[in-house]
C-alpha positions as CSV (number, residue, x, y, z in Angstrom):
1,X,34.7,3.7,-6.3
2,X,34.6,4.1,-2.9
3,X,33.2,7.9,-2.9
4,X,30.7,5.9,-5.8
5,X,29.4,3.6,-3.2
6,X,29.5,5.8,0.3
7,X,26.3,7.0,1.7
8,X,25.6,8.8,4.7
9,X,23.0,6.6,6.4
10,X,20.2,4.1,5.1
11,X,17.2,6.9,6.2
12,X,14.9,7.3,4.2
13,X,15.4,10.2,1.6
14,X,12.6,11.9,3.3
15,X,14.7,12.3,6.5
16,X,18.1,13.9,5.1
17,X,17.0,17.1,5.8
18,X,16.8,16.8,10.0
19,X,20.8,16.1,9.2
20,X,22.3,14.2,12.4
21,X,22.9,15.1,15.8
22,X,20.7,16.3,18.4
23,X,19.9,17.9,21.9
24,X,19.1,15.4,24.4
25,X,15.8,17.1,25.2
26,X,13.1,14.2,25.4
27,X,9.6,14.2,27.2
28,X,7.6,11.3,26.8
29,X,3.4,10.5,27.2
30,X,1.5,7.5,26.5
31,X,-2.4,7.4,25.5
32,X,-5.1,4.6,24.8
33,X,-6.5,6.4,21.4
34,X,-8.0,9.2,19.6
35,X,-6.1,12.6,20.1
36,X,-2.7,13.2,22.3
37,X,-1.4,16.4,23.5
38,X,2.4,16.1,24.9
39,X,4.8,18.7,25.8
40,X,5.1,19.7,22.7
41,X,1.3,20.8,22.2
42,X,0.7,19.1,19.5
43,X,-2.3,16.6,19.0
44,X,-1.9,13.2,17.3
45,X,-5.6,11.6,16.3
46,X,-5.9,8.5,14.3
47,X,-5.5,4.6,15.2
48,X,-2.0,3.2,14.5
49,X,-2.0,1.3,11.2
50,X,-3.2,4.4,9.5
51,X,-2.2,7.8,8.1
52,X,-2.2,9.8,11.4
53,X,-3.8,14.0,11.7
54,X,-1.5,16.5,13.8
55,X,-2.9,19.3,14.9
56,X,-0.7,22.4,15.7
57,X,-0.4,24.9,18.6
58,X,-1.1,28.1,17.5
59,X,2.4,30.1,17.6
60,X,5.5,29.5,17.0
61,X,7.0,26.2,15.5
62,X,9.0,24.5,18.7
63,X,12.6,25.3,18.7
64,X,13.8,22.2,20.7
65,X,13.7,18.6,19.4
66,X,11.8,16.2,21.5
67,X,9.7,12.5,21.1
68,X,6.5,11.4,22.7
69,X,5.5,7.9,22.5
70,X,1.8,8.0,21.4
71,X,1.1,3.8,21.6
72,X,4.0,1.8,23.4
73,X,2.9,-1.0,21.2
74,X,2.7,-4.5,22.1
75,X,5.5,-6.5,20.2
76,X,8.9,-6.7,20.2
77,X,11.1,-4.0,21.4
78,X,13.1,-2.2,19.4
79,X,16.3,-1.7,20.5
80,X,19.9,0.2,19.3
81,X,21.0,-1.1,16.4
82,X,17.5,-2.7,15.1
83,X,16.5,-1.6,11.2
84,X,12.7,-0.9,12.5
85,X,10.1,-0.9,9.5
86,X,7.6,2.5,10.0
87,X,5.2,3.7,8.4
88,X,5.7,7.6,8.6
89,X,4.3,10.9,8.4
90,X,5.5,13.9,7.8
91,X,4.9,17.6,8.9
92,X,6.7,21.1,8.4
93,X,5.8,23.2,11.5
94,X,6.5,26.7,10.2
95,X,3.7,27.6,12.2
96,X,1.9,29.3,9.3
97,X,0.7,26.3,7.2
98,X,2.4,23.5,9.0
99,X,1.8,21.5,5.6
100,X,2.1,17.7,5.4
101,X,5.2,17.0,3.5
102,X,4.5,13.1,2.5
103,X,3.6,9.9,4.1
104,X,4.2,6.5,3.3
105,X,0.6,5.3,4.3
106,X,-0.2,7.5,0.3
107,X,2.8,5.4,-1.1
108,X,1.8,2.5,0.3
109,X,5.8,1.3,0.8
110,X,6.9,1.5,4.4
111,X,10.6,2.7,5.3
112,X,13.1,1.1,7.3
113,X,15.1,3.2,9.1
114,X,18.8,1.8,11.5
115,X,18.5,2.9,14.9
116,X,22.3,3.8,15.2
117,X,24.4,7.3,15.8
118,X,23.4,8.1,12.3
119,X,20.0,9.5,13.5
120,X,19.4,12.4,15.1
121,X,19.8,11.6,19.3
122,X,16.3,11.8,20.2
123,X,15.1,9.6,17.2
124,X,17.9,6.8,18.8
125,X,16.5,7.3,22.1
126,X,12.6,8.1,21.3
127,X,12.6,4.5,18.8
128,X,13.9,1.9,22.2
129,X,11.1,3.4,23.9
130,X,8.5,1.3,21.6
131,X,7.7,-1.9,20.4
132,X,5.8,-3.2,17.2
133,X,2.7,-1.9,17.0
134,X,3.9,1.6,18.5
135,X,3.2,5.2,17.4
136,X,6.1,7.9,18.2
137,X,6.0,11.4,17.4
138,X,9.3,13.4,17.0
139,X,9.9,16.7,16.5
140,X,13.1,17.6,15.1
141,X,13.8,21.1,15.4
142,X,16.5,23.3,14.2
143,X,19.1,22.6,17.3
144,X,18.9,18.9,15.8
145,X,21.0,20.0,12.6
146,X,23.9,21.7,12.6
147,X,24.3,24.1,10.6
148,X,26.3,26.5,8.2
149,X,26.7,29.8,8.2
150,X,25.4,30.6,4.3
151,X,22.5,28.0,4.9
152,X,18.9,29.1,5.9
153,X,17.3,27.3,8.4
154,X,15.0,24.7,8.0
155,X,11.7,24.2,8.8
156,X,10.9,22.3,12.0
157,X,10.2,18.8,10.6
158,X,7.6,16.8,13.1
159,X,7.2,13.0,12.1
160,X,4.5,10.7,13.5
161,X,6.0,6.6,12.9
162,X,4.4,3.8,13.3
163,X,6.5,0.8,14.5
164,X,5.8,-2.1,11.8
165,X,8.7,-4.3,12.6
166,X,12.5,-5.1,11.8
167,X,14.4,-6.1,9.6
168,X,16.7,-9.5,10.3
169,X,20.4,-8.2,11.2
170,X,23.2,-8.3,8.0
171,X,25.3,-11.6,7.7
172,X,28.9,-11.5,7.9
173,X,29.7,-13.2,4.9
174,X,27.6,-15.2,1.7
175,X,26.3,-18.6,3.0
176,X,25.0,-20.9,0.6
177,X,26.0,-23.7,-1.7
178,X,28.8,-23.3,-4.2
179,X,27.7,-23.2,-7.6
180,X,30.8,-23.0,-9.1
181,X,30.2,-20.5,-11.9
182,X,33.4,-18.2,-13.0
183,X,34.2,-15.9,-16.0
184,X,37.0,-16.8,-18.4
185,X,40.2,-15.2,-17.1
186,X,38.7,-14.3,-13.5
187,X,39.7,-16.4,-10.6
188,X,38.0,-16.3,-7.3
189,X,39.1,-18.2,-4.7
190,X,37.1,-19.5,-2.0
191,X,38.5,-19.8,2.0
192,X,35.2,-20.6,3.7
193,X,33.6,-19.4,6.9
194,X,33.8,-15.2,7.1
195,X,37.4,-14.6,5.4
196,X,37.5,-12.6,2.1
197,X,37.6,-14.4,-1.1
198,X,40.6,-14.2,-3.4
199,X,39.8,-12.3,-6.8
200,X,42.3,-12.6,-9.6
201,X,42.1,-10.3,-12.3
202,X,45.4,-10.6,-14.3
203,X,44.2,-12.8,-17.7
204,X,45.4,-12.3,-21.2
205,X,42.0,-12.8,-22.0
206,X,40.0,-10.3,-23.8
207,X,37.3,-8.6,-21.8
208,X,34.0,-8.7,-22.3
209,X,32.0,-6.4,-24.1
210,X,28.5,-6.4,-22.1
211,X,28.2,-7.1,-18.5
212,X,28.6,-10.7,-17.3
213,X,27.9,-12.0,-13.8
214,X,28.2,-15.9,-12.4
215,X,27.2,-17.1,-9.0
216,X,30.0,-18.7,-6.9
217,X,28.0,-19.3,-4.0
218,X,24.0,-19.4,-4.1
219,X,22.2,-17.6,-1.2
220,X,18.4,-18.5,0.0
221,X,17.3,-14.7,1.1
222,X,14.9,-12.9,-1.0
223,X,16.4,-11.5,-4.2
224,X,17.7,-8.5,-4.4
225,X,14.7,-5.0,-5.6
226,X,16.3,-2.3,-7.5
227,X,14.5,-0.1,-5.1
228,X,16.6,-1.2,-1.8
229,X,19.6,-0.5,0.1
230,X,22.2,-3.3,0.4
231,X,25.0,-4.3,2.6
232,X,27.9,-5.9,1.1
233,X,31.1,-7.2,0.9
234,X,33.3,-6.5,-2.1
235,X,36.5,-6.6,-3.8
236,X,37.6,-4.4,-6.9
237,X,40.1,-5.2,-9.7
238,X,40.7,-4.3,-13.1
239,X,40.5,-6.5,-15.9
240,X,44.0,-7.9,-17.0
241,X,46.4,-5.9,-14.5
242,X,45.1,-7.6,-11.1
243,X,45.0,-3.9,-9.7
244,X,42.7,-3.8,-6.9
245,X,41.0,-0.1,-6.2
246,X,39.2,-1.1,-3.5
247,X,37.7,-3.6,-0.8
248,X,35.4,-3.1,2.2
249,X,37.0,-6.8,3.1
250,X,40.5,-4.5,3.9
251,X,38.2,-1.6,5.4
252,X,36.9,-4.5,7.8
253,X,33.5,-3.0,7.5
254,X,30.7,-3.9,4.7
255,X,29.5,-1.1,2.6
256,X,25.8,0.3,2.7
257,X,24.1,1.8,-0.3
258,X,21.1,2.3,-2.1
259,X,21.6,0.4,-5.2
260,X,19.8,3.2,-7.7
261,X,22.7,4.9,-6.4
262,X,25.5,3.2,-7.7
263,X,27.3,2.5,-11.4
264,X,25.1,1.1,-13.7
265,X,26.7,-2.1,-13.4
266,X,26.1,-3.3,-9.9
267,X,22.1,-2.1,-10.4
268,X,21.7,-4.1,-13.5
269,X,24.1,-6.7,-11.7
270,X,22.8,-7.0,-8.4
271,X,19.0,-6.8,-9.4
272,X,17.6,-10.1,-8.7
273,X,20.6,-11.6,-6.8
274,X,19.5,-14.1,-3.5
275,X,20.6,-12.7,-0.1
276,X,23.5,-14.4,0.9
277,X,25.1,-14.9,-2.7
278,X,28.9,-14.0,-3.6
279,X,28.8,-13.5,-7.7
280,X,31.5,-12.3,-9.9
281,X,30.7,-9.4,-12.1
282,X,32.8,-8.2,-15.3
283,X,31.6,-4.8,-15.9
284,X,32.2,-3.4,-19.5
285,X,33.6,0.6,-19.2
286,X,29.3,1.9,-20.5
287,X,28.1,0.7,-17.8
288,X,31.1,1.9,-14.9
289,X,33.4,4.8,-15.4
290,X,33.1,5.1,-19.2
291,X,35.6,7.8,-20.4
292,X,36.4,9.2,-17.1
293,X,39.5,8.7,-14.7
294,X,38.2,7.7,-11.3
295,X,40.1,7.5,-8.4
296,X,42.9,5.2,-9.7
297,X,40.8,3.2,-12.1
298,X,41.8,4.4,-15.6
299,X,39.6,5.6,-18.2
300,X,37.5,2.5,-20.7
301,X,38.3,0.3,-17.9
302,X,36.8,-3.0,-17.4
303,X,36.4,-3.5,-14.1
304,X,35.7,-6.9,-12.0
305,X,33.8,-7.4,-8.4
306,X,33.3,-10.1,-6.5
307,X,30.4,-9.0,-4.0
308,X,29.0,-11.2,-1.1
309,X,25.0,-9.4,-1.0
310,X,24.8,-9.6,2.9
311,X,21.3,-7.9,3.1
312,X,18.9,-6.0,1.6
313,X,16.4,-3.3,2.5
């Protein structure tokens, strides 16, 4: 379950391939509008709060990674640890077409992106140097990913993002009143404050057949889109033999995820679910591990989560 649920950072998909890591090469310039040129020669036209133009050097694509903050912005500061909400754009500087690769300004659906040592270094560093409202341009060049021997080189990748906001910080634990709901053979017990909850699985009670999920304690957040990444608290068991498989409340550290990512179960389970709630889900094997043997769960099993849905993105 565990290798089910890990992800290697809540970026956007459109940033996996810069990878992580960086050189510490940075230069920095500031303008009032219209066109910039910064060290990297590259021109950035266009008023913040819409799809940007970039205009390349002629040449070869930059082999170093650097940031230049186009508009400081006006807002709050973003700072380490933040979840910043951009709009971004997206160029491959191959120095031949140097096409656009996307932008969220044609989807019309910003990302949010955590400023932590998941991103590449200049990314953590270039993204404290604005505040809402802000334009930075990165380019993330090739000594920016590290790479393997077999694998080609990719394309330097320059993003233009445009500082919307950020996201309120995770809580530690579901807050809310207690509903009170349970499933017939499951026991969840309740300490209060931040400590795990106590899930009981061992029941000669026959599982259920579809997927079943009560509330134990009702959160006020916005509910939960199929389309974002969650942090959460959990706690695995199988039906009727109280073996737990695994618990991000032993690891001591929630779990991160984009839910179209995950078993069946938790998307159709979690879908709709208020910020803040701990529910108890019974998971029928169709919609978890079906036929297959997964890391010490058994094949057909039924398994049972209690989840607290600490924040969604």
């Amino acid at each position: 379950m565990r290798r089910a649920l890990a992800v290697l950072a809540a970026v956007p998909l459109i940033l996996f391939a810069a990878a992580c890591g960086s050189d510490d090469g940075a230069g920095t310039s500031a303008t009032t509008g219209g066109a910039t040129s910064g060290s990297s020669g590259l021109k950035v036209a266009g008023n913040v709060g819409a799809k940007p133009t970039v205009t390349f050097p002629s040449g070869s694509p930059a082999t170093k990674s650097s940031y230049e903050v186009i508009q400081p912005g006006t807002g709050t500061g973003v700072k380490a640890g933040d979840r910043v909400i951009v709009n971004l754009t997206v160029y491959n500087w191959d120095g031949k077409g140097n096409a656009a690769a996307g932008s969220s300004y044609d989807t019309k659906a910003p990302e949010t992106i955590a400023v932590n040592e998941q991103l590449p270094q200049v990314l953590q560093e270039g993204f404290t140097k604005v505040k809402h409202g802000g334009r930075l341009l990165a380019v993330l060049a090739n000594d920016s990913v590290p790479q393997q021997q077999t694998a080609p080189a990719e394309p330097t990748k320059v993003f233009v993002f445009d500082v919307v906001g950020t996201q309120p910080p995770a809580l530690k634990a579901a807050t809310g009143k207690e509903v009170g709901e349970s499933i017939k053979g499951v026991k969840v017990e309740n300490p209060g404050g931040e400590k795990a909850p106590t899930l009981t699985t061992k029941t000669d009670e026959k599982a259920p057949k579809e997927l079943v999920v009560k509330t134990i304690i009702q959160g006020t957040g916005a509910k939960v889109q199929a389309n974002q990444t969650l942090s959460v608290h959990y706690t695995g068991k199988i039906w009727g033999t109280d073996k737990q498989f695994d618990s991000s409340w032993e690891r001591g550290q929630p779990a991160e995820f984009p839910l179209g990512q995950v078993i069946q179960g938790w998307q159709k389970g979690l879908a709709g679910v208020p910020v803040g709630s701990r529910v108890v889900m019974s998971i029928p094997p169709d919609l978890g591990y079906g036929d297959q043997d997964q890391q010490g769960i058994p094949a057909k099993s039924t398994l049972v989560f209690v989840v607290d849905v600490l924040g969604a993105y």
